[in-house]
PyMOL Python script that loads the backbone (N, CA, C, O; Angstrom):
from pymol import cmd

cmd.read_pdbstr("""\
ATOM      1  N   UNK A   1      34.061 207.791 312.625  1.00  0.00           N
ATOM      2  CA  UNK A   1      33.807 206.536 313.326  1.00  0.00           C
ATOM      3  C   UNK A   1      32.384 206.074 313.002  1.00  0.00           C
ATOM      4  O   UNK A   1      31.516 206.933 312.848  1.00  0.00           O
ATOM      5  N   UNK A   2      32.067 204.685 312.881  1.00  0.00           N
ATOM      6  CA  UNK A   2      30.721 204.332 312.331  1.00  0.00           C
ATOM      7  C   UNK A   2      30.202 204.431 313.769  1.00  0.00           C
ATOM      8  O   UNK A   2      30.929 203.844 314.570  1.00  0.00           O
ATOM      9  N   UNK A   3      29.009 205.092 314.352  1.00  0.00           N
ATOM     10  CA  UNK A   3      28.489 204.966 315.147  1.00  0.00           C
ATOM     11  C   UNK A   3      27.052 203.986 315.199  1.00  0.00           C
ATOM     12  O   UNK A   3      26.748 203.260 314.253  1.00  0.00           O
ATOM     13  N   UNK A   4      26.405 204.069 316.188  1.00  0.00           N
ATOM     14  CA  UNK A   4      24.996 203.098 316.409  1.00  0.00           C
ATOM     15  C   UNK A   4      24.482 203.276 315.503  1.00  0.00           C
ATOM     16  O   UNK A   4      24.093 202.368 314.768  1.00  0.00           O
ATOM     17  N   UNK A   5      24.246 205.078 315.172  1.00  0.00           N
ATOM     18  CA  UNK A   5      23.141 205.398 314.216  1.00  0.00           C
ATOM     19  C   UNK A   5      23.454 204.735 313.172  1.00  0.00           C
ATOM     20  O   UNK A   5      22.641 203.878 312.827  1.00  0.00           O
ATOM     21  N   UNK A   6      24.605 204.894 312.411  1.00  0.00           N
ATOM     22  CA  UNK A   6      24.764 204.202 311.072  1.00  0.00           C
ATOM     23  C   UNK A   6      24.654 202.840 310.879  1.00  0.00           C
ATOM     24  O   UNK A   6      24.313 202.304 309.825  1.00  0.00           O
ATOM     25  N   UNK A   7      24.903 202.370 311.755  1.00  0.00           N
ATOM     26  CA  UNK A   7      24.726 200.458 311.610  1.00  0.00           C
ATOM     27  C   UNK A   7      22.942 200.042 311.367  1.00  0.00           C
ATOM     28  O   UNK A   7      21.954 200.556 311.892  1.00  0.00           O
ATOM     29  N   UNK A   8      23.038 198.978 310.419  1.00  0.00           N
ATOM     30  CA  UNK A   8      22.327 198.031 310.198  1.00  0.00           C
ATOM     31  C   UNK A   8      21.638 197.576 311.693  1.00  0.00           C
ATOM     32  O   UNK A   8      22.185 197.705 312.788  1.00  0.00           O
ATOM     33  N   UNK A   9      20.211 196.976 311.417  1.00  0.00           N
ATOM     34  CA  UNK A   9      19.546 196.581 312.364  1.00  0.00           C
ATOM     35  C   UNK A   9      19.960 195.148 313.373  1.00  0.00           C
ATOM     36  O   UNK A   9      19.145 194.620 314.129  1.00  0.00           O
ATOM     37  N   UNK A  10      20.977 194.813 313.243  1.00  0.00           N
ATOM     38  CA  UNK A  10      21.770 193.680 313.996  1.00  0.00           C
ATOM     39  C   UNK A  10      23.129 194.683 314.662  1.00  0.00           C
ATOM     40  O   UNK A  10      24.009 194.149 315.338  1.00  0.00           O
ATOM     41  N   UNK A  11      23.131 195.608 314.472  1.00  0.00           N
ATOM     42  CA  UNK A  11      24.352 196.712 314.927  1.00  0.00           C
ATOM     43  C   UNK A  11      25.656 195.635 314.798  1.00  0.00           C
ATOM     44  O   UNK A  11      26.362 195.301 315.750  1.00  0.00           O
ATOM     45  N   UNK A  12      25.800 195.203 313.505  1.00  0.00           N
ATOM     46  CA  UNK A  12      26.801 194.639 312.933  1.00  0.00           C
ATOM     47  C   UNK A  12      28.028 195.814 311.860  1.00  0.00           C
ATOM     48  O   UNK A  12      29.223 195.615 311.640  1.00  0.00           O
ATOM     49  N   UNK A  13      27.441 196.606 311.543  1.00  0.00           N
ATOM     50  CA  UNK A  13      27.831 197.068 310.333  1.00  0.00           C
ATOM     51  C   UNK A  13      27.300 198.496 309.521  1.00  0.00           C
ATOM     52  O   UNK A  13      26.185 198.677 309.031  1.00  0.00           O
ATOM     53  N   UNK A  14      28.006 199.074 309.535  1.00  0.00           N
ATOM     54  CA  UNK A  14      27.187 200.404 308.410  1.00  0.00           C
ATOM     55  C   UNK A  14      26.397 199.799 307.717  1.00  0.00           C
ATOM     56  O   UNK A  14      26.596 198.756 307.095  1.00  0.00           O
ATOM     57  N   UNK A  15      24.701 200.918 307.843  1.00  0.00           N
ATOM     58  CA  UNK A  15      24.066 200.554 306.965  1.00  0.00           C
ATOM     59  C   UNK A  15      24.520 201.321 305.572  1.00  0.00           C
ATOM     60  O   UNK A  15      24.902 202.491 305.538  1.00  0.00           O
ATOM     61  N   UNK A  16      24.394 200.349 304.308  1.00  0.00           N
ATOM     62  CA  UNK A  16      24.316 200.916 302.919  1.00  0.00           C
ATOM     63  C   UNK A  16      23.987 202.635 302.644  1.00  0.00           C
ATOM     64  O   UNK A  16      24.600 203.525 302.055  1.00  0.00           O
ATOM     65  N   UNK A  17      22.728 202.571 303.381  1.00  0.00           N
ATOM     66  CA  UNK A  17      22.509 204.054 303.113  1.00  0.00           C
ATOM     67  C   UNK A  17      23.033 204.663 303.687  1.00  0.00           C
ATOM     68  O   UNK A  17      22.520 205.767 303.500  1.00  0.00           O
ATOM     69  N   UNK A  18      24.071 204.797 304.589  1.00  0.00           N
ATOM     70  CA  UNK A  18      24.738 205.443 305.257  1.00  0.00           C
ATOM     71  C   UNK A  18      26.284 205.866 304.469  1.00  0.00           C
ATOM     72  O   UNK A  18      27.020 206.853 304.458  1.00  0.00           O
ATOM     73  N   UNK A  19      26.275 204.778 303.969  1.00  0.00           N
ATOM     74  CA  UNK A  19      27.888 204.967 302.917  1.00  0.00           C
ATOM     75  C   UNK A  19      27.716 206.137 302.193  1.00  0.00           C
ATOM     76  O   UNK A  19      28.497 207.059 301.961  1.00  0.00           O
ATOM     77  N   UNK A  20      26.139 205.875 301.756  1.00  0.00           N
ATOM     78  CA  UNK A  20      26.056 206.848 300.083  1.00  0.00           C
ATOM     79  C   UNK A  20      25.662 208.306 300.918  1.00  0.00           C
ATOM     80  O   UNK A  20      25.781 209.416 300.400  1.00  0.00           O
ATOM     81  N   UNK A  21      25.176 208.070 302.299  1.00  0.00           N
ATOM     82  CA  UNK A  21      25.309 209.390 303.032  1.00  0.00           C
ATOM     83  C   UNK A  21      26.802 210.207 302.874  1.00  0.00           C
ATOM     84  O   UNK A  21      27.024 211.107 302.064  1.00  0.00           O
ATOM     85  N   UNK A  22      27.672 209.703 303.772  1.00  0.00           N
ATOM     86  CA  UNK A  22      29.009 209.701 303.933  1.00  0.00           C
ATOM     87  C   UNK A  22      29.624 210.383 302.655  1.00  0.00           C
ATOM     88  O   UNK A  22      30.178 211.480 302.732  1.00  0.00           O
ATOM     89  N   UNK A  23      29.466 209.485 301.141  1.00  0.00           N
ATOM     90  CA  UNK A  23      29.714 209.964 300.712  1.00  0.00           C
ATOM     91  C   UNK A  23      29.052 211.158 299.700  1.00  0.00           C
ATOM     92  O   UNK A  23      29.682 211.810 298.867  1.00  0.00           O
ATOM     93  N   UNK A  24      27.844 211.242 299.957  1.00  0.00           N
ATOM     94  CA  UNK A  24      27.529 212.814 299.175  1.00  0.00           C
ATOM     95  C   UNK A  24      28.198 213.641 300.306  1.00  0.00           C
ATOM     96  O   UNK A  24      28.522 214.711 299.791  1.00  0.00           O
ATOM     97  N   UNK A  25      28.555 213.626 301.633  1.00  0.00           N
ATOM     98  CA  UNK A  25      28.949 214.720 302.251  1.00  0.00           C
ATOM     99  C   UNK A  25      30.100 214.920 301.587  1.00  0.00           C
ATOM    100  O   UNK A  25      30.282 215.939 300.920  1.00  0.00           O
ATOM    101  N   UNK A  26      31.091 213.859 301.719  1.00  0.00           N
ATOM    102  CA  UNK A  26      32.398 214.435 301.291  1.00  0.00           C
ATOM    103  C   UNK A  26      32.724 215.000 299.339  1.00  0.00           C
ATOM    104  O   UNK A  26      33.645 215.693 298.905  1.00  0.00           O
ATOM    105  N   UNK A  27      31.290 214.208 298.411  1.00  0.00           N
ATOM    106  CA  UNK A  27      31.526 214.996 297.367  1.00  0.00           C
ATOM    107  C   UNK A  27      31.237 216.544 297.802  1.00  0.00           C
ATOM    108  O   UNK A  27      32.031 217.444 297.531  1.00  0.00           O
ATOM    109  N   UNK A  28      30.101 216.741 298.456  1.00  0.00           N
ATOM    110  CA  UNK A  28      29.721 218.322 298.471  1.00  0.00           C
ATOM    111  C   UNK A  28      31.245 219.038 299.155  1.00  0.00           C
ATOM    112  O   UNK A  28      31.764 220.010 298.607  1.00  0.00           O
ATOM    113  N   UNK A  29      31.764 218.476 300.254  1.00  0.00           N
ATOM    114  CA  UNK A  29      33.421 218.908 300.743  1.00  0.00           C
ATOM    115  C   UNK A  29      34.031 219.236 299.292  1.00  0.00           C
ATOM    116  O   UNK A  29      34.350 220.349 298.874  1.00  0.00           O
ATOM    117  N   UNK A  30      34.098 218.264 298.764  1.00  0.00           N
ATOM    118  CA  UNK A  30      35.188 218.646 297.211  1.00  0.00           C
ATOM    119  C   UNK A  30      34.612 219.646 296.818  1.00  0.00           C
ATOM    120  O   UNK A  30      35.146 220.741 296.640  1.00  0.00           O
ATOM    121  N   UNK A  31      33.745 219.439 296.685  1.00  0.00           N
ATOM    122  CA  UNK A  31      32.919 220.703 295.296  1.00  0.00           C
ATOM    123  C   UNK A  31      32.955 222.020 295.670  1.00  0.00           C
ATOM    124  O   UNK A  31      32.966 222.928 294.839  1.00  0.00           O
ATOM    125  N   UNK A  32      32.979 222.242 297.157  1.00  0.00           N
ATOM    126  CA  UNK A  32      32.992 223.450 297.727  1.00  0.00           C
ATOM    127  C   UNK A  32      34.736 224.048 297.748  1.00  0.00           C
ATOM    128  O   UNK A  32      35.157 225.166 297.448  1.00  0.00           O
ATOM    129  N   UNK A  33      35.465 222.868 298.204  1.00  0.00           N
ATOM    130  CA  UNK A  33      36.889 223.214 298.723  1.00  0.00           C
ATOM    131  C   UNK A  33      37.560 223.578 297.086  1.00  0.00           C
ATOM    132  O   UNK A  33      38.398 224.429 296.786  1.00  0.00           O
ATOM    133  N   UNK A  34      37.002 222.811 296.406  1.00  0.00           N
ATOM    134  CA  UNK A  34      37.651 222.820 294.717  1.00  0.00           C
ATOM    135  C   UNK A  34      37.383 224.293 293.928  1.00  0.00           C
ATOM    136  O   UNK A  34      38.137 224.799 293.098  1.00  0.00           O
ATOM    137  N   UNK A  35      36.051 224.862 294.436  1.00  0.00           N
ATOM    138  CA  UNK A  35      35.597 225.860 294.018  1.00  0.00           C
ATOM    139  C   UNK A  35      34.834 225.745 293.029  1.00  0.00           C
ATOM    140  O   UNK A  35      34.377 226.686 292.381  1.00  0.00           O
ATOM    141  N   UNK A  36      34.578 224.230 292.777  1.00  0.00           N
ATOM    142  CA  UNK A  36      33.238 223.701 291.573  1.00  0.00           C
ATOM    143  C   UNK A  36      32.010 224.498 291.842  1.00  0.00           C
ATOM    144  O   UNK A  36      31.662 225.424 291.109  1.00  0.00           O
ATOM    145  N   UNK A  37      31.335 224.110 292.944  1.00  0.00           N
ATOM    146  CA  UNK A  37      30.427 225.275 293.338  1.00  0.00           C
ATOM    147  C   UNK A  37      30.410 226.829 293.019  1.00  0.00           C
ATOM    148  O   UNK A  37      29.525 227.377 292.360  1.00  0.00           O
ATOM    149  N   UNK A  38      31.152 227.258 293.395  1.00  0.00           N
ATOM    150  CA  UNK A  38      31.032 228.883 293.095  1.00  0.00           C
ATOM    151  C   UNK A  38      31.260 229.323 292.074  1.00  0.00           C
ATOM    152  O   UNK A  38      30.928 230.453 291.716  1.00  0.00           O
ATOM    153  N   UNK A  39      32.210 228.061 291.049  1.00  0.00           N
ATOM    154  CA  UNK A  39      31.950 228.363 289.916  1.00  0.00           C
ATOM    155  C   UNK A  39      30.694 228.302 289.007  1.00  0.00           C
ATOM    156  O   UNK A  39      30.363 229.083 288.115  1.00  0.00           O
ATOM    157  N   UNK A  40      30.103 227.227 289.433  1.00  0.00           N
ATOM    158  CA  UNK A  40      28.264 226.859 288.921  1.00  0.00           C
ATOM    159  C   UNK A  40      27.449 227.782 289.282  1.00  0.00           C
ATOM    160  O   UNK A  40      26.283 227.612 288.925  1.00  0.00           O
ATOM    161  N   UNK A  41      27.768 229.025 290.078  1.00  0.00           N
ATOM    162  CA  UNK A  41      26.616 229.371 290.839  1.00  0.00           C
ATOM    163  C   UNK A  41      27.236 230.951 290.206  1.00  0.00           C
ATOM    164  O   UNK A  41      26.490 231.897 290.461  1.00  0.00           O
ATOM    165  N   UNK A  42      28.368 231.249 289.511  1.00  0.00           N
ATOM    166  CA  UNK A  42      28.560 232.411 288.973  1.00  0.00           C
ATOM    167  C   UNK A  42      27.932 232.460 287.894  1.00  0.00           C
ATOM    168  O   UNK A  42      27.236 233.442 287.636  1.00  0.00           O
ATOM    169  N   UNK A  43      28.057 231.330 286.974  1.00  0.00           N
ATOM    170  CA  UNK A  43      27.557 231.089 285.668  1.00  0.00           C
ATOM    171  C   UNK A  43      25.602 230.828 285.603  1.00  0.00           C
ATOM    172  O   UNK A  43      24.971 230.622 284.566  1.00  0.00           O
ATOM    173  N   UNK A  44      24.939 230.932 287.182  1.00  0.00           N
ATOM    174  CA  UNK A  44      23.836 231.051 286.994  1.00  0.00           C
ATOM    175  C   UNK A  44      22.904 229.340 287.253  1.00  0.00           C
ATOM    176  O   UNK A  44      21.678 229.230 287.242  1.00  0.00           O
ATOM    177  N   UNK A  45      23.706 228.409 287.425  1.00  0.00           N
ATOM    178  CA  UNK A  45      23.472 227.256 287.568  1.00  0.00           C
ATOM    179  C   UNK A  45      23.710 226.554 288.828  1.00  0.00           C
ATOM    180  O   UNK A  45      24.055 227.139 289.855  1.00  0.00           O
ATOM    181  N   UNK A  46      23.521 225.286 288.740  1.00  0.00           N
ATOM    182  CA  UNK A  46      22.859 224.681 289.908  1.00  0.00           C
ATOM    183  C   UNK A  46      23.775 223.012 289.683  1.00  0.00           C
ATOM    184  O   UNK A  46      24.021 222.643 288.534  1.00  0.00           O
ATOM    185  N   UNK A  47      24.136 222.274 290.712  1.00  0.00           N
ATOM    186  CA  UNK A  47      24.147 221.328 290.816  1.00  0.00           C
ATOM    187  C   UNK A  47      23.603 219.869 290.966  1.00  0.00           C
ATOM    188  O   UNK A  47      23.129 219.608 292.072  1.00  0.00           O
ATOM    189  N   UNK A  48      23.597 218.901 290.044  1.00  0.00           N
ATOM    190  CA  UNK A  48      22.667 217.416 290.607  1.00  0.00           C
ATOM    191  C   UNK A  48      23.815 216.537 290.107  1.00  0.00           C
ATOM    192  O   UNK A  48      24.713 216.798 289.305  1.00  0.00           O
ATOM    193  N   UNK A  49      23.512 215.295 290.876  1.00  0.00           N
ATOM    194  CA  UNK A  49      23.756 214.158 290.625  1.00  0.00           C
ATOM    195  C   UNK A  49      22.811 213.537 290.081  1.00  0.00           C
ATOM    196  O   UNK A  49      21.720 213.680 290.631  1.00  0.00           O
ATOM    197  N   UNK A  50      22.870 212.602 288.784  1.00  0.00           N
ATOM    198  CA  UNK A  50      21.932 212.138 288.705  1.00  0.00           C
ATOM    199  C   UNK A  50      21.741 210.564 288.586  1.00  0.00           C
ATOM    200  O   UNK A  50      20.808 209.837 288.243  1.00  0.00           O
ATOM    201  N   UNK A  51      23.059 210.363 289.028  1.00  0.00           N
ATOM    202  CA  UNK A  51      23.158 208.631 289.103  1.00  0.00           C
ATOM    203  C   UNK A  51      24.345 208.536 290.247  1.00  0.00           C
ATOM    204  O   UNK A  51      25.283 209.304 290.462  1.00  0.00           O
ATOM    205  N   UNK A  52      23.837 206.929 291.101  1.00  0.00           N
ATOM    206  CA  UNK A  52      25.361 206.758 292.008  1.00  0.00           C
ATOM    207  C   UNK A  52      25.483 205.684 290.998  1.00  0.00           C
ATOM    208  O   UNK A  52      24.624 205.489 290.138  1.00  0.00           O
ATOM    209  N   UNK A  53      26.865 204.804 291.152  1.00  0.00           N
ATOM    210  CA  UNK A  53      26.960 203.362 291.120  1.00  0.00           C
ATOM    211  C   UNK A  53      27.694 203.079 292.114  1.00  0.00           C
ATOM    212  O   UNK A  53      28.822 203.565 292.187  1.00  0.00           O
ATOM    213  N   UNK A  54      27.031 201.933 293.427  1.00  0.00           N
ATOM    214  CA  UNK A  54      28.786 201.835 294.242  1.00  0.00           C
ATOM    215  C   UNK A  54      28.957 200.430 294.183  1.00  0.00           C
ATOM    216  O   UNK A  54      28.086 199.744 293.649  1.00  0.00           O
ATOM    217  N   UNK A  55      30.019 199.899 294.688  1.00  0.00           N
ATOM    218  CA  UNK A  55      30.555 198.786 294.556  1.00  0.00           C
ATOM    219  C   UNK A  55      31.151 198.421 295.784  1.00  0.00           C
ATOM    220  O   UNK A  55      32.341 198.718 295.889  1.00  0.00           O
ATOM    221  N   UNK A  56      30.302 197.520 297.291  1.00  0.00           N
ATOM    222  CA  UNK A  56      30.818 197.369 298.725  1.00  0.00           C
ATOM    223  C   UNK A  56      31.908 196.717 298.706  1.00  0.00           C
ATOM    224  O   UNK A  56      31.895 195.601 298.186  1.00  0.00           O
ATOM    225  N   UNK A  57      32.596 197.014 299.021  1.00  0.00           N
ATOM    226  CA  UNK A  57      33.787 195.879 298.999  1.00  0.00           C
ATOM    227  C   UNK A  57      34.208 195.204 300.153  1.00  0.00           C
ATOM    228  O   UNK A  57      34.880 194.174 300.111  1.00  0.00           O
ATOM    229  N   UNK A  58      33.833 195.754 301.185  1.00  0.00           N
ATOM    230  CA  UNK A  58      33.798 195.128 302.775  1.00  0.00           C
ATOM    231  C   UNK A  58      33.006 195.693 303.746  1.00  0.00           C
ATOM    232  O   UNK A  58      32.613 196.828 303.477  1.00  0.00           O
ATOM    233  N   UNK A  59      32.697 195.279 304.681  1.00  0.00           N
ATOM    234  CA  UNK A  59      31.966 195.827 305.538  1.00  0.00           C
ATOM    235  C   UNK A  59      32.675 196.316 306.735  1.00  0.00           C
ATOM    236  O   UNK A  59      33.678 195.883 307.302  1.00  0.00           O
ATOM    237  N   UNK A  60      31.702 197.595 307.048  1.00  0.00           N
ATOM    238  CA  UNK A  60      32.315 199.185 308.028  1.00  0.00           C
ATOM    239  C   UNK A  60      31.910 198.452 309.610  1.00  0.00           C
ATOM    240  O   UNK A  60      30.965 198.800 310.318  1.00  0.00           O
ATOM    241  N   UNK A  61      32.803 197.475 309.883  1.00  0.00           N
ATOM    242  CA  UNK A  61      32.233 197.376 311.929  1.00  0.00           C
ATOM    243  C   UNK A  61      31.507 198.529 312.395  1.00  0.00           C
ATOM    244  O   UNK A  61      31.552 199.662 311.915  1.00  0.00           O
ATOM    245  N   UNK A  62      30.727 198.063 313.535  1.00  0.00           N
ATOM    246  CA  UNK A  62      30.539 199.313 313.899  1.00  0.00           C
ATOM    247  C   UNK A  62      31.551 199.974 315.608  1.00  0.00           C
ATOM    248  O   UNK A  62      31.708 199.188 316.542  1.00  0.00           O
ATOM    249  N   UNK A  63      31.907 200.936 315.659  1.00  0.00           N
ATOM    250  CA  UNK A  63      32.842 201.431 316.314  1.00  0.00           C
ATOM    251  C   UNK A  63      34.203 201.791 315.681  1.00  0.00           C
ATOM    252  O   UNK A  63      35.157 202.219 316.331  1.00  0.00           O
ATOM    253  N   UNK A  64      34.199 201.542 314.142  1.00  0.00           N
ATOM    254  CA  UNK A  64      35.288 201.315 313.692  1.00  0.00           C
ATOM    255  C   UNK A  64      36.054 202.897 313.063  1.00  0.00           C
ATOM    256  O   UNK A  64      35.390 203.325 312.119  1.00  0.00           O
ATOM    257  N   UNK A  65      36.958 203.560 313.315  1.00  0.00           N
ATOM    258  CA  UNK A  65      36.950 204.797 312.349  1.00  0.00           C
ATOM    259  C   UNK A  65      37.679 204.524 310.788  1.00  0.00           C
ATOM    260  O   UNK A  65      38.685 203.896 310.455  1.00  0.00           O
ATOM    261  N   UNK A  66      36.764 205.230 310.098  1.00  0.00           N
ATOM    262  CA  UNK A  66      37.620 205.391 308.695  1.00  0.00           C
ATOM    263  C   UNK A  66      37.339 207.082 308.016  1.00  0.00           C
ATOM    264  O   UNK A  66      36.863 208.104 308.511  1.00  0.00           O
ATOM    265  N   UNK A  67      37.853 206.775 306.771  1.00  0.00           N
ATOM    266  CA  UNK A  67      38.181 208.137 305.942  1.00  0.00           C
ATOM    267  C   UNK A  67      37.847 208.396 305.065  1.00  0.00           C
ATOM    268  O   UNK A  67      38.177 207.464 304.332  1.00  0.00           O
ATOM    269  N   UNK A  68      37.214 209.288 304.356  1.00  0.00           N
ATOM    270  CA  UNK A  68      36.710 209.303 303.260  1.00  0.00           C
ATOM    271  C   UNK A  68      37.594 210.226 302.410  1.00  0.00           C
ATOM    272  O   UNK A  68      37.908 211.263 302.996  1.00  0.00           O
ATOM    273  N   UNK A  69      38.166 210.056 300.900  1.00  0.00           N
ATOM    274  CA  UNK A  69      38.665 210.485 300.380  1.00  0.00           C
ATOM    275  C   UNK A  69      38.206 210.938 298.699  1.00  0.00           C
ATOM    276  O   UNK A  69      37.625 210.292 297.828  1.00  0.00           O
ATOM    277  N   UNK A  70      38.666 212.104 298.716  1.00  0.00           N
ATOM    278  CA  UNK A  70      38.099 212.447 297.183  1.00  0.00           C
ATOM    279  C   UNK A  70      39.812 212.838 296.132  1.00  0.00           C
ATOM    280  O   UNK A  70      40.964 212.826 296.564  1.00  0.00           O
ATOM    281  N   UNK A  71      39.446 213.065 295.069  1.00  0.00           N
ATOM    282  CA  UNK A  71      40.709 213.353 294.449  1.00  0.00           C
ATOM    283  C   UNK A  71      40.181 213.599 292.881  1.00  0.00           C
ATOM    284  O   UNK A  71      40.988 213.881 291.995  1.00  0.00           O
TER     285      UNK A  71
END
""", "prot")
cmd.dss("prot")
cmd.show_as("cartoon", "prot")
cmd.util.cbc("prot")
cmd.orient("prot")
C-alpha cells in the first residue's frame, strides 16, 4: 500500500524515489529467491547495478495497494 511516507510533498502520489525504492527491494527478493546471489557469492563475487532506466506510466494514489512483480 503507498503510504504517507512514500507520497510526494502534496500527499498526492508516490514519490519517484520511492518506486526505484520498491523496486530494488523486490529485485534483491528475486536474486535471493532465484539463488542469483548465492551463486555470486560462491564464485567469490559481489553484486551492482549499475544503471536504472524507468519509464512512469501512471501515478501510485496514495492509500492505494499494488504489486510488484519480477519474472
Amino acid at each position: 500500500i503507498c503510504t504517507t511516507q512514500d507520497v510526494d510533498l502534496f500527499l498526492k502520489h508516490m514519490n519517484n524515489a520511492r518506486y526505484l525504492r520498491e523496486l530494488d527491494f523486490a529485485r534483491f527478493h528475486y536474486y535471493d529467491r532465484s539463488g542469483i546471489y548465492a551463486e555470486i557469492a560462491k564464485r567469490g563475487g559481489g553484486a551492482v547495478q549499475g544503471a536504472s532506466s524507468t519509464r512512469y506510466r501512471r501515478a501510485l494514489p496514495i492509500l492505494t495497494p499494488y504489486k510488484v512483480t519480477t519474472k
